[in-house]
C-alpha positions as CSV (number, residue, x, y, z in Angstrom):
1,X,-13.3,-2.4,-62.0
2,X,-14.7,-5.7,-60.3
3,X,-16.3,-6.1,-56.9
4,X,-16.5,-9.2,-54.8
5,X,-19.4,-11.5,-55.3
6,X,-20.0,-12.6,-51.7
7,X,-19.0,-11.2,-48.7
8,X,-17.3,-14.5,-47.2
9,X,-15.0,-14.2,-49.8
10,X,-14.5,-10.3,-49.2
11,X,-13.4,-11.1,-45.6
12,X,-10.9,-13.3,-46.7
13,X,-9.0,-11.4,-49.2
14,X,-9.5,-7.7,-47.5
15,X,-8.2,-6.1,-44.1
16,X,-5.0,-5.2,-43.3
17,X,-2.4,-7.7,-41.5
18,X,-2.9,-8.4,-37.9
19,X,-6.5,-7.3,-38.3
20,X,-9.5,-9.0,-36.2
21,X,-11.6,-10.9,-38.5
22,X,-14.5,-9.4,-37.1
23,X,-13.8,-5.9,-38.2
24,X,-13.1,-6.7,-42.0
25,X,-17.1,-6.4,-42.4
26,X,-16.3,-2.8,-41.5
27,X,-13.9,-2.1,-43.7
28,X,-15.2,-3.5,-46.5
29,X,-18.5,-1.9,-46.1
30,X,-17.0,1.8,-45.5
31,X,-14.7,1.2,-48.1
32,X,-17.6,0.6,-50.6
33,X,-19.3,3.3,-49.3
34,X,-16.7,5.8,-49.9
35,X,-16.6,4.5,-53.7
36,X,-19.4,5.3,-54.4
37,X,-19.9,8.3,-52.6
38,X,-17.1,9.8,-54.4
39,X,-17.8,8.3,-57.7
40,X,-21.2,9.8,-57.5
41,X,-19.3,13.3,-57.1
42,X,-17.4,12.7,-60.3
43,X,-19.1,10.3,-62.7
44,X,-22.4,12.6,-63.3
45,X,-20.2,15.1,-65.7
46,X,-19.8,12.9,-68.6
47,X,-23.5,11.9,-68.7
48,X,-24.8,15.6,-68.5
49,X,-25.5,15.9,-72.8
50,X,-27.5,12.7,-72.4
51,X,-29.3,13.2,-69.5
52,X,-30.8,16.5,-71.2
53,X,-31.2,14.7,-74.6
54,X,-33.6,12.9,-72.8
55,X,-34.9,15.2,-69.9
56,X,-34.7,18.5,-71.3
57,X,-33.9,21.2,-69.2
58,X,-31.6,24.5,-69.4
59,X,-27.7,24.5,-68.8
60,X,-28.5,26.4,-65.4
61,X,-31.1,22.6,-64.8
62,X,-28.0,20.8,-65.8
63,X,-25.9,22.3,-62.9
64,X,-28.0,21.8,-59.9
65,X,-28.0,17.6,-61.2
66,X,-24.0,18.1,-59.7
67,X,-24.4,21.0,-57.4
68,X,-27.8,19.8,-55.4
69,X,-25.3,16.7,-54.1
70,X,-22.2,19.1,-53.7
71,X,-24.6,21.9,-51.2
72,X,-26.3,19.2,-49.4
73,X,-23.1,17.1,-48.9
74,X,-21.0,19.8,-47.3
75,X,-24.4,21.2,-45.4
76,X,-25.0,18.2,-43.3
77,X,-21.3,17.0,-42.6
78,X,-21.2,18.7,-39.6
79,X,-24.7,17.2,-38.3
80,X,-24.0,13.9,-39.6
81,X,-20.8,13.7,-37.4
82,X,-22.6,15.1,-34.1
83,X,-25.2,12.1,-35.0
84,X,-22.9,9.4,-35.6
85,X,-21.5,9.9,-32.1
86,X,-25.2,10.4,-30.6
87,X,-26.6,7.5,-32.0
88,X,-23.8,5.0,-33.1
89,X,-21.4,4.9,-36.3
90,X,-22.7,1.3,-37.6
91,X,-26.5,2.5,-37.4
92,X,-25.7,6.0,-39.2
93,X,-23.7,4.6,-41.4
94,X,-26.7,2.0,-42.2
95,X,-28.7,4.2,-42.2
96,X,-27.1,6.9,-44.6
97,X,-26.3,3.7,-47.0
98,X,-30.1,2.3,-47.9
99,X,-31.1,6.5,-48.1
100,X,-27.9,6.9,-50.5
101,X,-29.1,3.4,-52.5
102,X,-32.4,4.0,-52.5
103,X,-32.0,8.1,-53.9
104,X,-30.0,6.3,-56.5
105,X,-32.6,4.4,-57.8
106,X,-34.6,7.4,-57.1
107,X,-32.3,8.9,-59.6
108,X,-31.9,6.2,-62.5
109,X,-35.8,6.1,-62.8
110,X,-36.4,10.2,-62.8
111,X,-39.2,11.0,-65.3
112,X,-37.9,15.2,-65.3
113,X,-34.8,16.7,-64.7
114,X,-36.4,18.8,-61.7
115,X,-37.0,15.1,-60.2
116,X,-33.6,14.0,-60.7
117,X,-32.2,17.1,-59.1
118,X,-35.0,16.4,-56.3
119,X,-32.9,12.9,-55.9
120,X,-29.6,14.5,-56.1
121,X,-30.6,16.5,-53.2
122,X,-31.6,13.4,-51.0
123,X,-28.3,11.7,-52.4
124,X,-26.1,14.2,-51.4
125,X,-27.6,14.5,-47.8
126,X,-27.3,10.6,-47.5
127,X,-23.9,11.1,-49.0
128,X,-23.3,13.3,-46.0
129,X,-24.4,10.7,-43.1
130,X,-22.3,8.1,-44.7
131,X,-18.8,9.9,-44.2
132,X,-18.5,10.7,-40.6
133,X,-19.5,7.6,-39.6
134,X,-17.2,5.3,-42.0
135,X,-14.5,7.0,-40.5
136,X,-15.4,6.5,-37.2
137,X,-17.1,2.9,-38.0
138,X,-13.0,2.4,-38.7
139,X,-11.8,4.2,-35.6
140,X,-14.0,1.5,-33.9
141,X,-13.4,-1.6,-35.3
142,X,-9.3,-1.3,-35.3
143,X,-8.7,0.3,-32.2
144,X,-4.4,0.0,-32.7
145,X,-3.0,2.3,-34.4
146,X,-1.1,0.8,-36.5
147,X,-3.9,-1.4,-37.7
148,X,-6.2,1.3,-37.8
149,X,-3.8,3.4,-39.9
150,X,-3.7,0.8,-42.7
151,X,-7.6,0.3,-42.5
152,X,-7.5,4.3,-43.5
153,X,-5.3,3.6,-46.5
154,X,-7.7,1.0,-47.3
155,X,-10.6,3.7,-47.3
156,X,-8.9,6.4,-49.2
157,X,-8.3,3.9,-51.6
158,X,-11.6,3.3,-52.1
159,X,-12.1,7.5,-53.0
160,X,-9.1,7.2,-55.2
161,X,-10.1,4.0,-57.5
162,X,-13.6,6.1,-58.0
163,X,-11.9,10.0,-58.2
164,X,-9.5,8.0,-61.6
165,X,-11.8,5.6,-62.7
166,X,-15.1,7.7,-62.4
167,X,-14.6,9.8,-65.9
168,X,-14.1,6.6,-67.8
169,X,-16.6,4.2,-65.6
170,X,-19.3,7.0,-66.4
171,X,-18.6,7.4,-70.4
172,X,-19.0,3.7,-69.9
173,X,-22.3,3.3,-68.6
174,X,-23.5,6.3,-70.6
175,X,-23.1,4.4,-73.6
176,X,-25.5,2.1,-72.9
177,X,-28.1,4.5,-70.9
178,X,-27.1,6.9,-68.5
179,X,-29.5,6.0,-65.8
180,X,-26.9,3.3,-65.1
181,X,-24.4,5.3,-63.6
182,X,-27.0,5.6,-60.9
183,X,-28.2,1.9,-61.1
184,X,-24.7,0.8,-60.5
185,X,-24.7,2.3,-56.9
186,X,-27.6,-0.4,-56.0
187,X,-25.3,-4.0,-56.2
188,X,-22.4,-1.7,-54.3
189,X,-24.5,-0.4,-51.5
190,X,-26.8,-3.3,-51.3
191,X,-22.8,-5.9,-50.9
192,X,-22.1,-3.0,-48.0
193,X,-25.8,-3.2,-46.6
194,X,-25.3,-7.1,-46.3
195,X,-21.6,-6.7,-44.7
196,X,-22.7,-4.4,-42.2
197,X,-25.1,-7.2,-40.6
198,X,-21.5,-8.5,-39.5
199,X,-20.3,-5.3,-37.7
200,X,-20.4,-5.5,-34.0
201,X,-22.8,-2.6,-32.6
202,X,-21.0,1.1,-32.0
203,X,-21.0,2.8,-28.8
204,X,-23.5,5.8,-28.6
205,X,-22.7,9.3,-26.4
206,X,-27.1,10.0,-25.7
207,X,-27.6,13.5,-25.2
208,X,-29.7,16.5,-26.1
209,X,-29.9,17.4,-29.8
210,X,-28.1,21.2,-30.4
211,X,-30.9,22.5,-31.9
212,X,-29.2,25.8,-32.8
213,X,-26.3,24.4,-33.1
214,X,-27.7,22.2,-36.0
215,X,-29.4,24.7,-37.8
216,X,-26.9,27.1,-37.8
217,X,-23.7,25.1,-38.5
218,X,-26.3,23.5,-41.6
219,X,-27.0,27.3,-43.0
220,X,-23.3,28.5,-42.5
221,X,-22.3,25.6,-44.1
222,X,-24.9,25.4,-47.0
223,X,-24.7,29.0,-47.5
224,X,-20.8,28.8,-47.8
225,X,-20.8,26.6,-50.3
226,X,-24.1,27.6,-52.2
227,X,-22.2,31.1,-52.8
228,X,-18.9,29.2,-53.9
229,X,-21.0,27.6,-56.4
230,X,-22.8,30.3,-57.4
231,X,-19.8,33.1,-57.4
232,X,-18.3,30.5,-60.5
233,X,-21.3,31.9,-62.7
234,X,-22.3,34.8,-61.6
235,X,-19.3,36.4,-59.8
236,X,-18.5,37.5,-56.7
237,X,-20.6,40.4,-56.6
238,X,-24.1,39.1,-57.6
239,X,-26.7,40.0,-54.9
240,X,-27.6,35.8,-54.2
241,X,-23.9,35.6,-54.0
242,X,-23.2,38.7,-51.1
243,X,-26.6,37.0,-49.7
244,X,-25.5,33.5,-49.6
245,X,-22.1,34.5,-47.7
246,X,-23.9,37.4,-45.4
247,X,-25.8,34.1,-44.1
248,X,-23.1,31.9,-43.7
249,X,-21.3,34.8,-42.1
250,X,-24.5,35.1,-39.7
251,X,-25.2,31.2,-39.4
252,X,-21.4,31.1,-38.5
253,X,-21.1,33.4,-36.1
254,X,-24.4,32.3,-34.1
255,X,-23.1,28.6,-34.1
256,X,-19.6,29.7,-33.0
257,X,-21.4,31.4,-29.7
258,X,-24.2,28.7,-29.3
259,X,-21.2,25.9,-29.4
260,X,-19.4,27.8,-26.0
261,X,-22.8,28.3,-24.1
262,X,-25.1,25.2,-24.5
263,X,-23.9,22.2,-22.5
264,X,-24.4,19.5,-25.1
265,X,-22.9,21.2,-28.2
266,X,-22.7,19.2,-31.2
267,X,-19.3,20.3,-31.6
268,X,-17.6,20.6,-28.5
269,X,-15.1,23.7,-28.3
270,X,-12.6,21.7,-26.6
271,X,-12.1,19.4,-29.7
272,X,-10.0,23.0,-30.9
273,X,-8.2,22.8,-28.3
274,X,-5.7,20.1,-29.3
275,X,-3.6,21.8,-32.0
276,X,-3.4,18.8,-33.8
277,X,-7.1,19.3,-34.8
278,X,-6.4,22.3,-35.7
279,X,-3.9,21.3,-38.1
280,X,-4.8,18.1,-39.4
281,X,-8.6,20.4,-40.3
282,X,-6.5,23.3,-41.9
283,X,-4.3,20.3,-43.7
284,X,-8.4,19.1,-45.3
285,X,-9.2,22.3,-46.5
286,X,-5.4,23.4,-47.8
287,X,-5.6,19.7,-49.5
288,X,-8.6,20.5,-51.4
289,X,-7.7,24.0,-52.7
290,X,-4.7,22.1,-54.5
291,X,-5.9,18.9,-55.2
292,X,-9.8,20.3,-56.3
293,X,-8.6,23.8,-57.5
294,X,-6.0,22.5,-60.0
295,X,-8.4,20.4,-62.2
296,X,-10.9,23.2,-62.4
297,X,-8.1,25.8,-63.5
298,X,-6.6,23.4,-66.1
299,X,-9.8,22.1,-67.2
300,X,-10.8,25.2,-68.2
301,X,-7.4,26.5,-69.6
302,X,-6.8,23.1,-71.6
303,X,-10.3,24.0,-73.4
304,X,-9.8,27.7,-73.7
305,X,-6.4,28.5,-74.4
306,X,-5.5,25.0,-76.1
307,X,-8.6,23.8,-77.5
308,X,-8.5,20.2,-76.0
309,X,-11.5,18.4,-76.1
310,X,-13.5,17.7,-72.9
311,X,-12.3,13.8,-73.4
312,X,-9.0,14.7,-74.5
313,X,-8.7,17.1,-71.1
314,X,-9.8,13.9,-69.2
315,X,-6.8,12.1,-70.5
316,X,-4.5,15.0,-69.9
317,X,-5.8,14.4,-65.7
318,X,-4.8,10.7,-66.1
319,X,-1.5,10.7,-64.9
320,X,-1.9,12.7,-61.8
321,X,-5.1,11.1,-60.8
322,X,-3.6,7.5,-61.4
323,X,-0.7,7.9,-59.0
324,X,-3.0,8.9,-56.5
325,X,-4.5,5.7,-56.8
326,X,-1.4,3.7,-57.5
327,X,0.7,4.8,-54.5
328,X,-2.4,5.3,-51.6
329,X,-2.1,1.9,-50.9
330,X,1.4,2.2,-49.5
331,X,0.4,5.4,-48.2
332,X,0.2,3.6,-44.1
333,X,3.2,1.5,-44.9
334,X,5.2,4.7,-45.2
335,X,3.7,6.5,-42.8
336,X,4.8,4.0,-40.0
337,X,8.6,3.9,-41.8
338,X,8.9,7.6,-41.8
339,X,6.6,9.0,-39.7
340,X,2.9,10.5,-40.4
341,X,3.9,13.9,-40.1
342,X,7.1,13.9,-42.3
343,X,4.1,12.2,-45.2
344,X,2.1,15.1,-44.8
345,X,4.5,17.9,-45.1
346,X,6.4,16.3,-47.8
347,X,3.0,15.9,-49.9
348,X,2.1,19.4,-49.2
349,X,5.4,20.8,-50.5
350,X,5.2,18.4,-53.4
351,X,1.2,20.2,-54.0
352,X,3.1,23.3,-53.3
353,X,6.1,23.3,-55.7
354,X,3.6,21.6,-58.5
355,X,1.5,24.1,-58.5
356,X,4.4,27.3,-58.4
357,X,6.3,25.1,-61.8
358,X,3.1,24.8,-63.0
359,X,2.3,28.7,-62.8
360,X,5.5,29.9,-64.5
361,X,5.4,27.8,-67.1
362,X,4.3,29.1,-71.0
363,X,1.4,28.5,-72.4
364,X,3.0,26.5,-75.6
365,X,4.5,24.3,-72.9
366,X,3.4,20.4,-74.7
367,X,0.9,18.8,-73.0
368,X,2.8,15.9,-71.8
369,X,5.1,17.8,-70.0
370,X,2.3,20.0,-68.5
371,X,0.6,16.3,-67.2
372,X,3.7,14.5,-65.8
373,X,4.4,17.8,-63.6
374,X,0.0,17.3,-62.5
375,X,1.5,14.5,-61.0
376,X,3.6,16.4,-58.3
377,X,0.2,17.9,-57.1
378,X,-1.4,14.6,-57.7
379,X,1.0,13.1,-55.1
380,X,-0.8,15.1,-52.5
381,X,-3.4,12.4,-52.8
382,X,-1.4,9.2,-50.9
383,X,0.7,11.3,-49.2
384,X,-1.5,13.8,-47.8
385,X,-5.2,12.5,-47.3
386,X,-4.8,8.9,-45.5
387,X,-2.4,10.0,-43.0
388,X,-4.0,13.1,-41.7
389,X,-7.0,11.0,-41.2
390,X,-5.4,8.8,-39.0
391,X,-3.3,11.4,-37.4
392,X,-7.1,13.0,-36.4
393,X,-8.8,9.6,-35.3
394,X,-5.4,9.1,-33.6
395,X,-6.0,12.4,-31.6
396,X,-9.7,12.0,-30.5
397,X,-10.9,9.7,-28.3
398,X,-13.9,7.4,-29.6
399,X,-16.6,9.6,-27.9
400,X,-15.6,11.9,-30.7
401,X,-15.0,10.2,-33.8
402,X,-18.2,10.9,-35.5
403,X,-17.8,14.9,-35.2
404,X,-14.1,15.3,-35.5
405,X,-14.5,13.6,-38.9
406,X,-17.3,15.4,-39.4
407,X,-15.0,18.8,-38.9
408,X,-12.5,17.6,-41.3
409,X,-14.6,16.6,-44.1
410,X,-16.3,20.1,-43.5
411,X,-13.1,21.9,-44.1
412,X,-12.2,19.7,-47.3
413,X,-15.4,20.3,-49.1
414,X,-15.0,24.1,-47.8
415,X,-11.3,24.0,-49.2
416,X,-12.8,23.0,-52.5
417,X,-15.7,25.2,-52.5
418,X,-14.0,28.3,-52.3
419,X,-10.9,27.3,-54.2
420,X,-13.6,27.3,-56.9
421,X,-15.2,30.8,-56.5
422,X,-12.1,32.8,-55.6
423,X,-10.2,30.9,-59.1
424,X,-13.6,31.6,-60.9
425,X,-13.8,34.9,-60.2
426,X,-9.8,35.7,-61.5
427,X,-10.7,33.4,-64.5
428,X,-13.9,35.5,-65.4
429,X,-12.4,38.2,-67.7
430,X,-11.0,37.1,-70.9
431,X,-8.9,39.7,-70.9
432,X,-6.7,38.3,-67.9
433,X,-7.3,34.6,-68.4
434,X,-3.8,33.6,-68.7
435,X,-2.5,36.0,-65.6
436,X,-5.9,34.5,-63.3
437,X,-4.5,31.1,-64.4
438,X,-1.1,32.2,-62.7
439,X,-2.3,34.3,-59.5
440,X,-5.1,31.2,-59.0
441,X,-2.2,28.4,-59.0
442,X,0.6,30.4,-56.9
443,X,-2.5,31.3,-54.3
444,X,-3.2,27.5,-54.2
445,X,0.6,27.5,-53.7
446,X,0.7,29.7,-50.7
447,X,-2.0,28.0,-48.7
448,X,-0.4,24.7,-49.1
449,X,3.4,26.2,-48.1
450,X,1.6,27.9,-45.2
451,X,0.0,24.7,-43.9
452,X,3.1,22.6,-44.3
453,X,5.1,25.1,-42.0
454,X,2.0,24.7,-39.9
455,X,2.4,20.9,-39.6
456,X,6.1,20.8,-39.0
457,X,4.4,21.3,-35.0
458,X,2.3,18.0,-35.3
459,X,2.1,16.2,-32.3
460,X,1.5,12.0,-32.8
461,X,-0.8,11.2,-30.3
462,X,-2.3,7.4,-30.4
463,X,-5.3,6.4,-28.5
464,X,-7.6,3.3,-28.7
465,X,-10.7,2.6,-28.6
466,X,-10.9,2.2,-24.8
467,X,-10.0,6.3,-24.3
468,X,-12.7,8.5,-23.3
């Protein structure tokens, strides 16, 4: 894919219509931001036999270079969005951006694999700081909704081109040295780092730093998905695994009372209140145990049951990760011709029957067959993701933006953590491969049904950026 050379000429052909000119800077920039931030969840993969051809380093070394960014991303989310409102979305995001570009480099000149995974740690935390406040960097800069919910589009679409094009953008670069699928981050984030000297200043909320609160929510939320990871190797009964969830279970339930008691919480109770939170955060993490859970079942039953190779399982994901990216786009278009809540349910109906046609099928089913019906759980993507993040921003008043989108990132990278122990776990046993395939997909089924009844109650509410 291509990028724009200058940022004049980025203003002029991005934003959607009716858009102030002012806040295509800030679209631009969180769109890049998202690429890469994505991208850099994806593309590492495909490089993992070079990198220890010429690192070294055990399988178990070869892990942490994906799952150091995966623990600290989903750790910090929740900080990052209390932040972003504290302190202002265009200097978090800023902020989060030269840490992310400078790990990177960090990362393309690592002399051992221990100091790449040292980088992938700081990555993933910058990652973290970037997301919240993209989102609300948008909430800002297009404060009508219509407006605001094609800027969203916009940004998912940047998460989409990265999630299809990351596989083959990474076997790229690793051809020619696999330090470059870091290096490549640099021009991307250094284009965003220049647009965001055009972004008007954010408005700040100043108050107290939740101490507890930041701590715990960071050890619930690390331990959570440190277990997740873990439970995919070692199963759900190893003692780190019981130990990881016993402190998130503990860091959890200290964070739940410490929100209700302190009087600056960095995640005020009241945001739960509005049952469209509630929804659109249980719509994240139902999203993600479809659209995440799938590709790790698949992957593994295209390689053990049909003996693809791990290129020729990429290719089998094509088609449901490319109409994701064809169709997100359109995604506000038909939100505002049918409504954002008749989008949502219909995507998680589509993720729902996908996955139950999917789970009866044989295994001698052909291939093609198997990845044209991918694409009914890969329309989840356009249908699903951009509108409920407008429906949220839509919800919240500006003061809020940074930790509402901090809650629903939480519960995505939650959805997708677990969906990957608890499918791990009925995929461990040879034995019952083929019936862990089946229970795995038609749990993946249930949750989305469940959370599609749950959004038939939506309530649209648009604010702007003048609601407090």
């Amino acid at each position: 894919m291509s990028f724009p050379v200058a940022a004049g000429s980025a203003e002029r052909c991005a934003g959607p219509a009716g858009a102030p000119a002012q806040a295509r800077p800030a679209l631009i920039a969180a769109v890049l931001g998202f690429f890469v931030i994505t991208l850099d969840a994806v593309v590492v993969n495909v490089a993992l036999p070079s990198i220890r051809a010429d690192l070294g380093g055990s399988v178990a070394g070869l892990q942490w270079v994906i799952d150091a960014y995966t623990v600290l991303f989903a750790a910090l989310l929740l900080t990052a969005g209390s932040l972003t409102d504290r302190t202002g979305a265009r200097r978090t995001f800023g902020a989060g951006l030269a840490g992310f570009v400078l790990a990177s480099v960090a990362c393309g000149l690592s002399p051992t694999l221990a100091a790449l995974v040292a980088a992938r740690f700081v990555q993933g935390s910058a990652a973290a700081v970037m997301t919240p406040s993209s989102m609300a960097m948008i909430r800002q800069a297009f404060p009508e909704p219509v407006t605001r919910g094609r800027a969203l589009a916009m940004w998912a679409m940047g998460g989409a081109v990265a999630s299809s094009s990351g596989p083959v953008l990474g076997g790229v670069l690793d051809a020619i040295d696999w330090r470059w699928i870091f290096f490549v981050n640099v021009p991307v984030g250094a284009l965003a780092l220049l647009l965001l000297t055009r972004v008007s200043r954010s408005s700040r909320r100043p108050a107290p730093v939740d101490a507890v609160g930041q701590v715990t929510g960071v050890l619930a939320m690390g331990g959570l998905t440190y277990g997740a990871i873990e439970a995919g190797t070692a199963g759900l009964t190893a003692p780190r695994v019981l130990g990881a969830f016993a402190i998130a279970v503990a860091a959890l339930t200290l964070f739940v009372v410490t929100e209700r008691r302190v009087a600056h919480p960095m995640t005020p109770p009241g945001l739960f209140r509005s049952p469209t939170v509630v929804i659109i955060v249980a719509t994240g993490f139902a999203f993600m145990v479809c659209y995440f859970g799938l590709p790790f079942v698949f992957s593994l039953w295209f390689q053990e049951v049909r003996g693809l190779s791990a290129l020729a399982t990429g290719v089998a994901f094509l088609p449901m990760m490319l109409i994701g990216a064809a169709l997100t786009p359109f995604s506000a278009r038909l939100a505002e011709r049918f409504g954002h809540k008749v989008l949502i349910v219909a995507g998680l109906l589509s993720m729902t029957a996908g996955s139950i046609v999917l789970s009866l099928l044989p295994a001698s089913t052909p291939l093609w067959a198997l990845s044209a019906l991918m694409m009914l759980v890969g329309l989840g993507g356009p249908l699903v993701s951009p509108p409920a993040a407008t429906v949220l921003l839509d919800a919240v008043t500006a003061r809020d933006t940074g930790t509402a989108s901090g809650v629903f990132n939480t519960s995505r990278q939650v959805g997708g953590a677990l969906a990957v122990a608890v499918f791990g776990a009925l995929l461990a046993d040879p034995a019952t491969f083929q019936q862990g395939v089946r229970t795995s997909l038609l749990l993946a089924a249930a949750v989305a049904a469940t959370t599609a009844i749950a959004a038939l109650r939506l309530r649209i509410v648009r604010t702007t950026l003048t609601d407090t």
